[in-house]
VOGU-3710 file (C-alpha; in Angstrom, 3 decimals, decimal comma):
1> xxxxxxxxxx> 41,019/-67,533/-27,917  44,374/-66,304/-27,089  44,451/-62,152/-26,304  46,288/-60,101/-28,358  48,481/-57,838/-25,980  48,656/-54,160/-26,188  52,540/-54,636/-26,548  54,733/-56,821/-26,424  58,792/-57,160/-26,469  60,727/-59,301/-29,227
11> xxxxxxxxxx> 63,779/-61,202/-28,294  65,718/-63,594/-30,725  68,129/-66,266/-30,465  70,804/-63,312/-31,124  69,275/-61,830/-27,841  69,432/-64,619/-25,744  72,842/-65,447/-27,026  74,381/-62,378/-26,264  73,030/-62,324/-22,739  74,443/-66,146/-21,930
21> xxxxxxxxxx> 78,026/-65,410/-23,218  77,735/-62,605/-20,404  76,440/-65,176/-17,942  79,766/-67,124/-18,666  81,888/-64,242/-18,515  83,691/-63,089/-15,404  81,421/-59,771/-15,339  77,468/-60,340/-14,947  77,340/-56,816/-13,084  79,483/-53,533/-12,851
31> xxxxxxxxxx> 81,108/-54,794/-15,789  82,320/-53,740/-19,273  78,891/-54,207/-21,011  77,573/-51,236/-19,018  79,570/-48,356/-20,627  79,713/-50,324/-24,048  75,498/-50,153/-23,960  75,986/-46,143/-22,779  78,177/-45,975/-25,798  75,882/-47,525/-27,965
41> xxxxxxxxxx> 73,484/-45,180/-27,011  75,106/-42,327/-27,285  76,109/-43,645/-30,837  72,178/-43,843/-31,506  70,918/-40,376/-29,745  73,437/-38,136/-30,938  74,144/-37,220/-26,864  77,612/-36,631/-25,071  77,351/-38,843/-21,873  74,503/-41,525/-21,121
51> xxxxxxxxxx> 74,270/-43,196/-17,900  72,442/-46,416/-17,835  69,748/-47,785/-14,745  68,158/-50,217/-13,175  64,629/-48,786/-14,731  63,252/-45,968/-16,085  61,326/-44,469/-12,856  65,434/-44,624/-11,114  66,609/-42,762/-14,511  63,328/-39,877/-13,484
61> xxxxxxxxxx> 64,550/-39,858/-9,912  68,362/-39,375/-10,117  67,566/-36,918/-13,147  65,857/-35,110/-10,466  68,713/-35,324/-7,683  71,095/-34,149/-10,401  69,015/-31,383/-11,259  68,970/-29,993/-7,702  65,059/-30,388/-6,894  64,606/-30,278/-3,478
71> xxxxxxxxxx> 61,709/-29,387/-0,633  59,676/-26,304/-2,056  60,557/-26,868/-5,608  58,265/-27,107/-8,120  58,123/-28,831/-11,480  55,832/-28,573/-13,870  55,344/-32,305/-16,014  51,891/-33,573/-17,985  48,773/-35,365/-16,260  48,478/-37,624/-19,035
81> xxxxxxxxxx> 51,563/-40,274/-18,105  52,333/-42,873/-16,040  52,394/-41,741/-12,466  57,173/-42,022/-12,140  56,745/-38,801/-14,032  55,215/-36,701/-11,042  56,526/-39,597/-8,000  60,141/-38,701/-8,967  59,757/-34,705/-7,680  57,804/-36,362/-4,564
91> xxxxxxxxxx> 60,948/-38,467/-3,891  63,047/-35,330/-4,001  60,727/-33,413/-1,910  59,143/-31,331/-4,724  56,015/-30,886/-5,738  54,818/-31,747/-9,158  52,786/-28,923/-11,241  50,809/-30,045/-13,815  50,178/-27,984/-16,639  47,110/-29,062/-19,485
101> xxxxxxxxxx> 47,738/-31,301/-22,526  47,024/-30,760/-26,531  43,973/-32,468/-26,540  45,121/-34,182/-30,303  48,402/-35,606/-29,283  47,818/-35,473/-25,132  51,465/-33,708/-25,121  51,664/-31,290/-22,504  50,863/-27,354/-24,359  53,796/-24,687/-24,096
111> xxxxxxxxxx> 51,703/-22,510/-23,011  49,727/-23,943/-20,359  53,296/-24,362/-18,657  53,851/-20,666/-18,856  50,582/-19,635/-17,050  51,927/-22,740/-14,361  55,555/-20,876/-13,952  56,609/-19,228/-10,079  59,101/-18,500/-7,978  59,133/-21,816/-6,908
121> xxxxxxxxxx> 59,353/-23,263/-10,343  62,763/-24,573/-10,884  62,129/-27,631/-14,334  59,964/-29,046/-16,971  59,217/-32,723/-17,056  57,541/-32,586/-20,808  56,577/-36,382/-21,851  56,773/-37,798/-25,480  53,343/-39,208/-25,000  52,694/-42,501/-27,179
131> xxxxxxxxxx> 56,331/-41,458/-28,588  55,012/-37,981/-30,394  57,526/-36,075/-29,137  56,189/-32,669/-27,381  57,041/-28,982/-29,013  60,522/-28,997/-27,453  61,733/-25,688/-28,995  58,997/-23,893/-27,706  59,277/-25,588/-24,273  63,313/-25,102/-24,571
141> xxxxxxxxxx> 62,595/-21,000/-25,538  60,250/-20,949/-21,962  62,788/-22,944/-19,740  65,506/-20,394/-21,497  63,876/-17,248/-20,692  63,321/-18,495/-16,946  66,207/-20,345/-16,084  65,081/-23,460/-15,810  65,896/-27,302/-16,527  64,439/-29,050/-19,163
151> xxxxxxxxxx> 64,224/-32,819/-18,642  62,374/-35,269/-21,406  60,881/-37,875/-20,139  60,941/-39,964/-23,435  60,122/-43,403/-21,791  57,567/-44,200/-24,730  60,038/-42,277/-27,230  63,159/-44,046/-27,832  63,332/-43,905/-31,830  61,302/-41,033/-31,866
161> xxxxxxxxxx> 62,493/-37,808/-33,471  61,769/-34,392/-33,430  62,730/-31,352/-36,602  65,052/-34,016/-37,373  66,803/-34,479/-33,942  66,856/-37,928/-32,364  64,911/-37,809/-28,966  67,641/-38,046/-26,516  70,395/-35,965/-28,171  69,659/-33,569/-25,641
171> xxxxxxxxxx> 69,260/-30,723/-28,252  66,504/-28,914/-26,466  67,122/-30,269/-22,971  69,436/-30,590/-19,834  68,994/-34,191/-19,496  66,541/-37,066/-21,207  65,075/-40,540/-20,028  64,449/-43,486/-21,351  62,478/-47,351/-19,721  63,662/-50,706/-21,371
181> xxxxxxxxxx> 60,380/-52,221/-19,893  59,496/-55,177/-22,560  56,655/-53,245/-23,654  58,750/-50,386/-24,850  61,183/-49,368/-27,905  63,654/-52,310/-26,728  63,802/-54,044/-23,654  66,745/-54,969/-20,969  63,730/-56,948/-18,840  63,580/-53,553/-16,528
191> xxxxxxxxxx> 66,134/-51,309/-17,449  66,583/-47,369/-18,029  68,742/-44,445/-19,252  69,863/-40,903/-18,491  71,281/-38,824/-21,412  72,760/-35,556/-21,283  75,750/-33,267/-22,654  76,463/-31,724/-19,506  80,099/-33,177/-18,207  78,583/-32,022/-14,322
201> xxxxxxxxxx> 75,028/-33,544/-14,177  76,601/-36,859/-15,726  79,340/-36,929/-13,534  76,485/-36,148/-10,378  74,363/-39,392/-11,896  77,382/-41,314/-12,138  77,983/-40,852/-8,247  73,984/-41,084/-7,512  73,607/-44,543/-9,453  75,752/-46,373/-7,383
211> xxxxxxxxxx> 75,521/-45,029/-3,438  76,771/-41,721/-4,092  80,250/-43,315/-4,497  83,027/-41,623/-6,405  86,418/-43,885/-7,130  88,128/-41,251/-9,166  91,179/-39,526/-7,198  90,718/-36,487/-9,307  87,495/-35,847/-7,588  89,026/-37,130/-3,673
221> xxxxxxxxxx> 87,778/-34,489/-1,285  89,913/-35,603/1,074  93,632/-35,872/0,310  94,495/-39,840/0,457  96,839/-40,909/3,281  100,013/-42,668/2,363  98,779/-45,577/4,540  95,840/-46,011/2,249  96,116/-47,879/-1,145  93,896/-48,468/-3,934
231> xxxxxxxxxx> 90,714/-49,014/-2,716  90,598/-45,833/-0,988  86,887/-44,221/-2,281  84,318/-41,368/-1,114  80,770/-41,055/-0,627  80,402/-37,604/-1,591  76,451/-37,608/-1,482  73,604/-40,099/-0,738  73,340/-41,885/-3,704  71,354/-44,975/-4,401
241> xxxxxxxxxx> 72,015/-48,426/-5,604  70,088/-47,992/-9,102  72,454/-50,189/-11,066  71,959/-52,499/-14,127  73,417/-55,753/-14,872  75,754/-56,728/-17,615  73,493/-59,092/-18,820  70,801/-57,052/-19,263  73,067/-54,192/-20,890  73,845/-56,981/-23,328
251> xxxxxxxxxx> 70,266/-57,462/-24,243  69,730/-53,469/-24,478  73,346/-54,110/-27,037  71,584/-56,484/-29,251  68,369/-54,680/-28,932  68,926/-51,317/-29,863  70,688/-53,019/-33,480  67,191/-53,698/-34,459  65,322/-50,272/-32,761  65,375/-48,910/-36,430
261> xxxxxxxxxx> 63,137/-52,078/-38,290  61,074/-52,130/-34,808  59,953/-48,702/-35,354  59,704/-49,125/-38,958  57,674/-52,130/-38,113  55,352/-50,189/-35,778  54,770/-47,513/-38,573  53,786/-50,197/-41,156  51,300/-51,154/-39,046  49,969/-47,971/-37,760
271> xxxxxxxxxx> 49,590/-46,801/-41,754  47,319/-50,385/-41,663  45,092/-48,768/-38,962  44,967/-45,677/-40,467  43,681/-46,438/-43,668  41,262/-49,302/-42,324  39,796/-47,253/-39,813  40,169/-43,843/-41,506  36,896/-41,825/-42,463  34,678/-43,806/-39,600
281> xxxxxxxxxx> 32,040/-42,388/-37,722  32,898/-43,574/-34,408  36,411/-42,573/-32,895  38,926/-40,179/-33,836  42,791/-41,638/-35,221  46,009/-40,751/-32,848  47,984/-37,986/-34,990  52,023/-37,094/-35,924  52,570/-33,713/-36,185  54,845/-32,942/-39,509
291> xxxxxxxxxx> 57,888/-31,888/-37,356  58,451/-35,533/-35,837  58,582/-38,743/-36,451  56,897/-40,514/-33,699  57,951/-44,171/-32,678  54,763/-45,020/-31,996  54,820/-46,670/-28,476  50,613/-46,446/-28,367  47,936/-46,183/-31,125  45,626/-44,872/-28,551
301> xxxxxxxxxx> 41,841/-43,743/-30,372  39,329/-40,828/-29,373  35,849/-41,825/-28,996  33,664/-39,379/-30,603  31,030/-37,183/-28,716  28,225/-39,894/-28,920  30,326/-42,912/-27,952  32,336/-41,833/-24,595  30,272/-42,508/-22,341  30,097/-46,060/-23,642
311> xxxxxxxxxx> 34,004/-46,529/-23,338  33,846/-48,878/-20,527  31,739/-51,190/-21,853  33,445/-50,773/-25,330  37,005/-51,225/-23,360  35,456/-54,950/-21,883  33,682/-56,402/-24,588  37,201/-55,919/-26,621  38,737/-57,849/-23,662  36,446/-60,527/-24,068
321> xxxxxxxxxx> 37,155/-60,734/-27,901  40,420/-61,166/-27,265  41,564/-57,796/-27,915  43,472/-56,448/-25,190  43,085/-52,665/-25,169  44,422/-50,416/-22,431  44,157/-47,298/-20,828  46,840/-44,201/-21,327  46,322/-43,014/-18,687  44,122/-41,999/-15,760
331> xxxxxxxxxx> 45,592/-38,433/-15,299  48,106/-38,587/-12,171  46,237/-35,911/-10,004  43,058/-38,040/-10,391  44,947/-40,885/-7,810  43,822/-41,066/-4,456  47,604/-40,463/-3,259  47,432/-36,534/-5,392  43,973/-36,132/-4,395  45,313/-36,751/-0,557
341> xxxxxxxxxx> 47,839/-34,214/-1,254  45,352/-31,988/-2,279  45,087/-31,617/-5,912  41,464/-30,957/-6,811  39,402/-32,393/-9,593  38,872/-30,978/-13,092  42,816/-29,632/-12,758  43,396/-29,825/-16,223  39,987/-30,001/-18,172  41,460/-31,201/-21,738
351> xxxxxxxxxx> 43,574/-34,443/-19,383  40,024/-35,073/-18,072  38,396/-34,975/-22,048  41,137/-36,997/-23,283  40,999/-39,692/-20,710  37,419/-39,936/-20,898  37,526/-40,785/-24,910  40,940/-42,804/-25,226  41,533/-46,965/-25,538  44,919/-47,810/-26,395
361> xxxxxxxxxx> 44,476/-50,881/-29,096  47,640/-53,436/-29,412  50,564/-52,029/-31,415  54,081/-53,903/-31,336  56,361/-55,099/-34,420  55,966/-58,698/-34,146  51,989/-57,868/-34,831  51,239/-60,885/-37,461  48,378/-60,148/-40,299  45,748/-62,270/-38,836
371> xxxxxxxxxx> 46,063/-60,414/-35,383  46,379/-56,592/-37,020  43,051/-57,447/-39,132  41,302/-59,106/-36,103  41,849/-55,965/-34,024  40,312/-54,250/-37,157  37,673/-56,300/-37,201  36,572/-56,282/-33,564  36,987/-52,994/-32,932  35,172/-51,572/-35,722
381> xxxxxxxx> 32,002/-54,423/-34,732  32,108/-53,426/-31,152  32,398/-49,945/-31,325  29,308/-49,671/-33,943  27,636/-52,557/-31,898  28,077/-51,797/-28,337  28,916/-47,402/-28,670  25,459/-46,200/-28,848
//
């Protein structure tokens, strides 16, 4: 019995050819597929500038450099993500805040980050969680009225929009990132993005992605000797080597043509699950909000009051039938690393309640019949079977 994966990337022969006529180019990296993909996506998000990476956690940290975080900053992000989205103010020397989550969407509340706001306070990480994009406007009106940056950590959101804004155009935010991990909207292999319509935090991610290395005379800090020639540069700041191939900018090319039917595909079958498992007595559905249009990166389900505390053994026995559910996500302060750094238990009460309910079931466009009705079927048997 093969398992059915939680997600899953699709690459075609259109793909794979676009990514060997780079191989036989003269570029494979630092080459002219790397600003046509950042056009491309700029094209897509509606955003001024977009820098591209070598993943998505790079694209949280250098969003983070740009935005000036340093020792005895705070930023306050959402417990409910994957653990880049509080690690990337630890590289900076921050400390991540975290503030409570909606418990229907598991989107990090407005206004649990205003009781969470100091002196020290200095951004907002919000995270599109399953690819429902957060309240930005709200968050935007908070970060406004205390000077602070706003950046989106849209990882799961690429495709996603919100009051008719594609995530990423930067409408309510300083800066926004995106992961081309194969499991997400579209895939590079590893792969990220910074977007942003402010000319000085691109031009500080430009210099950060690639050893803090500026080539541009107009920006020389030091006037260039006669004696030197052309490949006179400056390292203006300590940047990192967080570049991405050409190759792989190729693939994110070719990719982000079909983002549009992969979303659509993803909604087709999440309107499946919806009406199959609608009305049932055992878990609660995932939710969209009428102000966005999520791009469903997770179809994660709420076990109702009498079934959490069977989760684990609901979350193997659909292993075992071939169903392979996940977890989104053990909240970050739970981790024995945040826990050493002394954030206590029971930090943010509804993150605890929605972790204890949630399995994430499979969801990705290339989802055939046989395998969307089998996860039906399995998960509605185990559940009533194996729940009590």
């Amino acid at each position: 019995m093969k398992t059915i994966p939680y997600g899953k990337q699709f690459v075609n022969k259109e793909d794979i050819q676009a990514v060997i006529d780079v191989l036989k180019s003269a570029w494979i990296t630092q080459g002219p597929k790397i600003e046509e993909f950042e056009a491309a996506l700029c094209k897509y998000t509606g955003a001024k500038y977009a820098v591209v990476v070598s993943n998505g956690t790079a694209a949280l940290h250098l969003s983070c450099l740009a935005a000036g975080i340093k020792q005895g900053d705070e930023v306050i992000t959402s417990p409910i993500t994957f653990v880049a989205s509080a690690n990337c103010v630890l590289y900076c020397g921050g400390r991540p805040i975290f503030a409570d989550v909606e418990g229907d969407t598991a989107n990090i509340a407005p206004q649990n980050i205003e009781k969470k706001i100091n002196k020290k306070t200095k951004a907002i990480i919000p995270v599109h969680f399953a690819g429902h994009p957060c309240d930005l406007q709200e968050i935007k009106n908070i970060a406004n009225k205390r000077n602070l940056l706003v950046i989106e950590d849209a990882a799961h959101a690429l495709g996603a929009e919100y009051k008719g804004s594609k995530i990423g155009s930067c409408r309510y935010s300083d800066m926004t990132i995106f992961s081309f991990h194969p499991v997400k909207s579209i895939t590079t292999g590893e792969g990220g993005a910074i977007t942003t319509n402010n000319k000085k935090l691109y031009e500080k991610l430009m210099m950060l992605r690639s050893h803090g290395i500026t080539k541009d005379s107009s920006k020389f800090k030091v006037k260039r000797p006669k004696a030197q020639g052309g490949w006179y540069h400056e390292m203006q700041c300590l940047g990192f080597n967080c570049r991405i191939t050409d190759f792989q900018c190729a693939l994110g090319i070719s990719q982000l043509k079909k983002l549009d039917k992969f979303i659509q595909k993803r909604r087709e079958i999440v309107k499946i699950y919806n009406k199959k498992f609608g009305n049932n007595n055992f878990f609660e559905l995932p939710v969209e909000k009428d102000y966005v249009k999520s791009s469903w990166h997770l179809y994660p389900i709420r076990l109702k009051d009498g079934y959490k505390k069977r989760k684990k053994a609901i979350f193997t026995k659909l292993r075992s039938q071939g169903v392979g559910a996940q977890i989104h996500y053990i909240p970050v302060y739970l981790q024995p690393y945040y826990r050493h750094l002394g954030y206590r238990n029971e930090l943010c009460p509804h993150a605890q309640a929605y972790y204890q309910r949630t399995i994430t079931l499979p969801l990705y466009p290339t989802m055939t019949q046989a395998q969307i009705k089998r996860v039906i079927q399995v998960t509605k048997t185990i559940i009533a079977k194996y729940g009590r």
